[in-house]
C-alpha positions as CSV (number, residue, x, y, z in Angstrom):
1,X,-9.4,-11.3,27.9
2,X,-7.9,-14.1,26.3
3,X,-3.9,-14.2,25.5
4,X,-2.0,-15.4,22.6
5,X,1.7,-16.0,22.5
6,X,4.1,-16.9,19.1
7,X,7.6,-17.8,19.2
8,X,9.8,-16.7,16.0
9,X,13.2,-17.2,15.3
10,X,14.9,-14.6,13.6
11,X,16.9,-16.6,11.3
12,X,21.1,-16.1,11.3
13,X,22.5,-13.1,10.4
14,X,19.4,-11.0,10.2
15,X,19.3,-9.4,13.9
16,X,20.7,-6.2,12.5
17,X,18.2,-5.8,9.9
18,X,15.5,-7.1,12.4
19,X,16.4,-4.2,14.8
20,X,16.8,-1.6,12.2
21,X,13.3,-2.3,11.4
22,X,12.0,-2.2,14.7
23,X,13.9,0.6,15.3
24,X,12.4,2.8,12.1
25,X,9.1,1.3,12.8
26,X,8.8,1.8,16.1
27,X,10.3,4.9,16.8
28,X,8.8,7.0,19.7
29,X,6.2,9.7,18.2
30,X,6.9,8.5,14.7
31,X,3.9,8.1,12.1
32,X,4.6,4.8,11.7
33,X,4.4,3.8,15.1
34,X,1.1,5.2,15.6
35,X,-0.1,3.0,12.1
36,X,1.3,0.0,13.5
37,X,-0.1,0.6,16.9
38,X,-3.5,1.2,15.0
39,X,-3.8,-1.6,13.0
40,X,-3.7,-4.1,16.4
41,X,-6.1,-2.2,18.0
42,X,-8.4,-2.4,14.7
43,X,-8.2,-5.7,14.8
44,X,-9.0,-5.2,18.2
45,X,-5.7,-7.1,20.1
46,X,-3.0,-5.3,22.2
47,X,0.7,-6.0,20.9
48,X,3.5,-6.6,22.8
49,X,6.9,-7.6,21.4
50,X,10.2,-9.4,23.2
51,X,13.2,-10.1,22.1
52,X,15.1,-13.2,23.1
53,X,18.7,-13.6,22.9
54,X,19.9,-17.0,23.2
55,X,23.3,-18.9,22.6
56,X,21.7,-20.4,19.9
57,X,20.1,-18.2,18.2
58,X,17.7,-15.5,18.6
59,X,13.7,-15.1,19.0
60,X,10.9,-12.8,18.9
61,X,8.0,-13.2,21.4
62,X,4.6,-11.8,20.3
63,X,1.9,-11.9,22.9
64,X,-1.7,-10.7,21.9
65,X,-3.8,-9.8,24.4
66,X,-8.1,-9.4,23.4
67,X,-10.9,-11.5,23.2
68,X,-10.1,-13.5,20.0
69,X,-6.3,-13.3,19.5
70,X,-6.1,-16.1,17.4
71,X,-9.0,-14.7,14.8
72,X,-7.0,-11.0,15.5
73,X,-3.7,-12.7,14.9
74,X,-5.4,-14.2,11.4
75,X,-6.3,-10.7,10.4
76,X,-3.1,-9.3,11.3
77,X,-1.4,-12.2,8.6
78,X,-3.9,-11.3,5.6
79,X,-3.6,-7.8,6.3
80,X,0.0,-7.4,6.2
81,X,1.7,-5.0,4.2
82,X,3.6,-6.2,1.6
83,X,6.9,-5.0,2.2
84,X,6.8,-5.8,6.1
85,X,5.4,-9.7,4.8
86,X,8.4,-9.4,2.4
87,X,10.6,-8.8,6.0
88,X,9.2,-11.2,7.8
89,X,9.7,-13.8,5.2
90,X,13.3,-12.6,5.0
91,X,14.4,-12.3,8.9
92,X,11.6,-14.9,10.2
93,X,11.2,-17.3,7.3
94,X,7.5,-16.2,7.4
95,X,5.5,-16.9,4.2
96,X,2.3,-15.1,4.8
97,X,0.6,-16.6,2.1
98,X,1.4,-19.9,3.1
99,X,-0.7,-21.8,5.7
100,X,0.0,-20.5,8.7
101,X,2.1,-23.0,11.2
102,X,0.1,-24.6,14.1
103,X,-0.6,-22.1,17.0
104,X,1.0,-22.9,20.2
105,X,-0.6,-25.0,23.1
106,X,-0.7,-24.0,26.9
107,X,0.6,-26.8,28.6
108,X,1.1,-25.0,31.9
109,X,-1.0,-22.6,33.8
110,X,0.3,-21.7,37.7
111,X,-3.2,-20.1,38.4
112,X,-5.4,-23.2,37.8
């Protein structure tokens, strides 16, 4: 299994909107949860989602966890619905139809 993390900032004044959404979303039992949950594991990653609160300003943490994150991660960005790309553009700054930024690097590893 290979692993996959993105840092993205949730841009000011949009934490409410940010956690209504994952609130509706994600909502235990709900329909939608069980879509969302089903489109990662078609593209065949598992999804897990952090918040960070920070003094200056507040992030999401994505990790995906498969064999080819970054191609499941790619799938996950041309697949997007349009009204959640039209979110994450507007909490995240997000343009899915833009190039996507420059994955990150590992630069640290305590097991090797």
């Amino acid at each position: 299994m290979a692993l996959l993390t993105i840092c993205m900032p949730i841009l000011s004044g949009k934490k409410e909107k940010w956690q209504g959404m994952m609130n509706e979303l994600l909502a235990p039992g709900s329909e939608s949860r069980k879509e969302f949950s089903a489109s990662r594991e078609h593209v065949g990653v598992h999804e897990r989602t952090f918040l960070q609160e920070t003094p200056d300003g507040d992030f999401v943490i994505l990790t995906f966890e498969g064999d080819e994150p970054e191609a499941s991660f790619k799938k996950i960005m041309e697949n997007m619905p349009p009204d959640f790309a039209e979110f994450a553009m507007d909490v995240h700054g997000l343009d899915v139809n833009s190039p996507p930024p420059p994955l990150p690097k590992l630069v640290y590893d305590s097991k090797e």
